[in-house]
N, C-alpha and C positions, 0 to 999 in steps of 0.2 A: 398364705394358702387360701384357695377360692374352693369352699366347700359346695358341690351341686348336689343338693339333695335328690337322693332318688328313691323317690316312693309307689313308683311303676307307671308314674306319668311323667310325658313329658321328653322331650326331644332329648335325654341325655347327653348322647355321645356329644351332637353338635354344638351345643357349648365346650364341649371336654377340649372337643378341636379346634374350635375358635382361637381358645385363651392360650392352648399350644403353642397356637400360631403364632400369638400374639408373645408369646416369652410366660407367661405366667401359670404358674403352679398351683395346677387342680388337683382335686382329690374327689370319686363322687361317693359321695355319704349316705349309706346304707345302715348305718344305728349309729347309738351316741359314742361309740368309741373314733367311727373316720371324724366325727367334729372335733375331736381335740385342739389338731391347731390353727383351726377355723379363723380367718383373720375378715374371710367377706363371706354371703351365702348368697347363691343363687335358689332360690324357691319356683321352679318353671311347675305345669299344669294345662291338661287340658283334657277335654271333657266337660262332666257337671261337677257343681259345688259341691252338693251332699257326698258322693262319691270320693271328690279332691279330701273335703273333709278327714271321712272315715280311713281313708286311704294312710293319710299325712299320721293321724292318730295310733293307728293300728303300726306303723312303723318303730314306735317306739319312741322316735327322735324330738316329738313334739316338744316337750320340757327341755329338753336341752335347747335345742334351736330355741326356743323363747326368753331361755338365760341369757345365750349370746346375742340376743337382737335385745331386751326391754332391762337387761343388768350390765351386760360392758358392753352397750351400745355397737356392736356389731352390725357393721353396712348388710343390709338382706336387700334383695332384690326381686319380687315378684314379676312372675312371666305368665299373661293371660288368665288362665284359673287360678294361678299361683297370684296374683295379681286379687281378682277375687277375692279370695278367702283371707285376704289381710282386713278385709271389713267384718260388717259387727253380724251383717247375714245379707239374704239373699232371695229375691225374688222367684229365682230358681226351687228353691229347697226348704228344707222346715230345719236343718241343723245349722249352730252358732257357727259364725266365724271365726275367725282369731282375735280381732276387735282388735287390732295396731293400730289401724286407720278409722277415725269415725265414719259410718257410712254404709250406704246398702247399696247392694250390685240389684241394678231395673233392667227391665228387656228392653230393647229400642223396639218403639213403637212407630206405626204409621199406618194413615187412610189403608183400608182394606182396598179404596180403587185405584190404590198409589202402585203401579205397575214396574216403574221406574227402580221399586226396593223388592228385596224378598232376603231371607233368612236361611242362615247365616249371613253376615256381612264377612265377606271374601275378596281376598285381592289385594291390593296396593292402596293406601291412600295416605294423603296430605297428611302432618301431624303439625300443629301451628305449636311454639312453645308460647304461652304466656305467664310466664312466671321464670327468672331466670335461675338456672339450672346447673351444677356442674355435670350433672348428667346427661344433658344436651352440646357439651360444648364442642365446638369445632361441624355443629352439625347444621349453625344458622337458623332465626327462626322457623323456618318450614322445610320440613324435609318427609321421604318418602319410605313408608313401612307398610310389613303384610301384616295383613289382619286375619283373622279367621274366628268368628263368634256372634252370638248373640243378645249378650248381656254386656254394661256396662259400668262402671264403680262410680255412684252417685258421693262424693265427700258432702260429710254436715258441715265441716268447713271450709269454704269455696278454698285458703291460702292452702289447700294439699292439693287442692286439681293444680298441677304443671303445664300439661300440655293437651289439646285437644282437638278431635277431630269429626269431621261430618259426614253423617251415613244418616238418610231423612230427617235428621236433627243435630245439632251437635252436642258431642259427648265427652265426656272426660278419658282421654285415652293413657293418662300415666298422673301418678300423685307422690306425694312424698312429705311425709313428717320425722321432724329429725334425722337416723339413720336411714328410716323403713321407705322406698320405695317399690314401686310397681309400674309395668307395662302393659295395656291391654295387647300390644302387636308383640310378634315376633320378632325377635331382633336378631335370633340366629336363623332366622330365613329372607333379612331383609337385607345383604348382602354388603355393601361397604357402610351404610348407614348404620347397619345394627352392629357391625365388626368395630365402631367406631364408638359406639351408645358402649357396649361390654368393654371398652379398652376404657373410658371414661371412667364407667362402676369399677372395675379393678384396678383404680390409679385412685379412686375415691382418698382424703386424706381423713 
């Protein structure tokens, strides 16, 4: 069972219909009783960090969800903010992360007469994997995902940045330690690549 947390962020439904699609038995988890028989989580997000934070907390499910991701090693899956907040904090916000992942989420920066960029970073782009991945497979080192943001997840150890990509600089766009990975792009808007990335994560062994 692939538990999606919903804590009022977050593209719900279209993972729910994704994994439909795809044969796989969702549940979306609303307090600690839908995680029961939680075998994968999805953690999607979007917005700010402080907010994702207080959001995630005030749900109730935080404890539980962090039994099944850092005590029986539970595949979780973070989605852009949800992605975020698996670090230790955030350049965005003054409240802790989750601390899964070592690391602070930084804004992407560039020359003020750098015309070329402006904020959010939106649209389609490149995702290079360097680090290899069951979470990438079948989808060949570079392939094409939506983005939508302005911060990015800085890892204190380079072997969690997976894959990455460039918008005035290059950035860490997905990480992963142990079970715990994250996406900065959307994968249920990035159409066979991202239907391809979530068939990946729900086939996780």
């Amino acid at each position: 069972m692939i538990a999606i947390i919903d804590y009022g962020l977050g593209n719900i439904r279209a993972f729910a219909n994704i994994f439909k699609n795809l044969g796989f038995a969702t549940t979306i988890a609303r307090s600690r009783t839908d995680l029961a028989s939680a075998r994968r989580i999805i953690l999607p997000g979007v917005g700010a960090f402080d907010h994702a934070m207080e959001r995630f907390e005030a749900s109730g499910m935080r404890e539980t969800v962090e039994d099944l991701v850092l005590a029986h090693n539970r595949p979780v899956l973070g989605v852009c903010v949800g992605m975020q907040i698996l670090a230790e904090a955030s350049e965005e916000g003054q409240r802790h992360g989750l601390g899964w992942i070592a690391g602070t989420v930084r804004k992407i920066r560039f020359e003020a007469t750098d015309a070329a960029h402006i904020l959010p970073h939106m649209g389609w782009n490149t995702v290079r994997v360097n680090s290899p991945s069951p979470l990438f497979s079948g989808l060949g080192g570079a392939s094409e995902f939506y983005f939508l943001h302005s911060y990015y997840f800085q890892c204190a150890d380079q072997a969690s940045s997976i894959a990455t990509a460039d918008y005035a600089t290059s950035f860490t766009c997905a990480v992963n330690a142990r079970n715990i990975f994250g996406v900065q792009f959307h994968p249920e808007k990035s159409h066979g690549n991202g239907i391809q990335l979530l068939k990946n994560f729900a086939e996780l062994e």
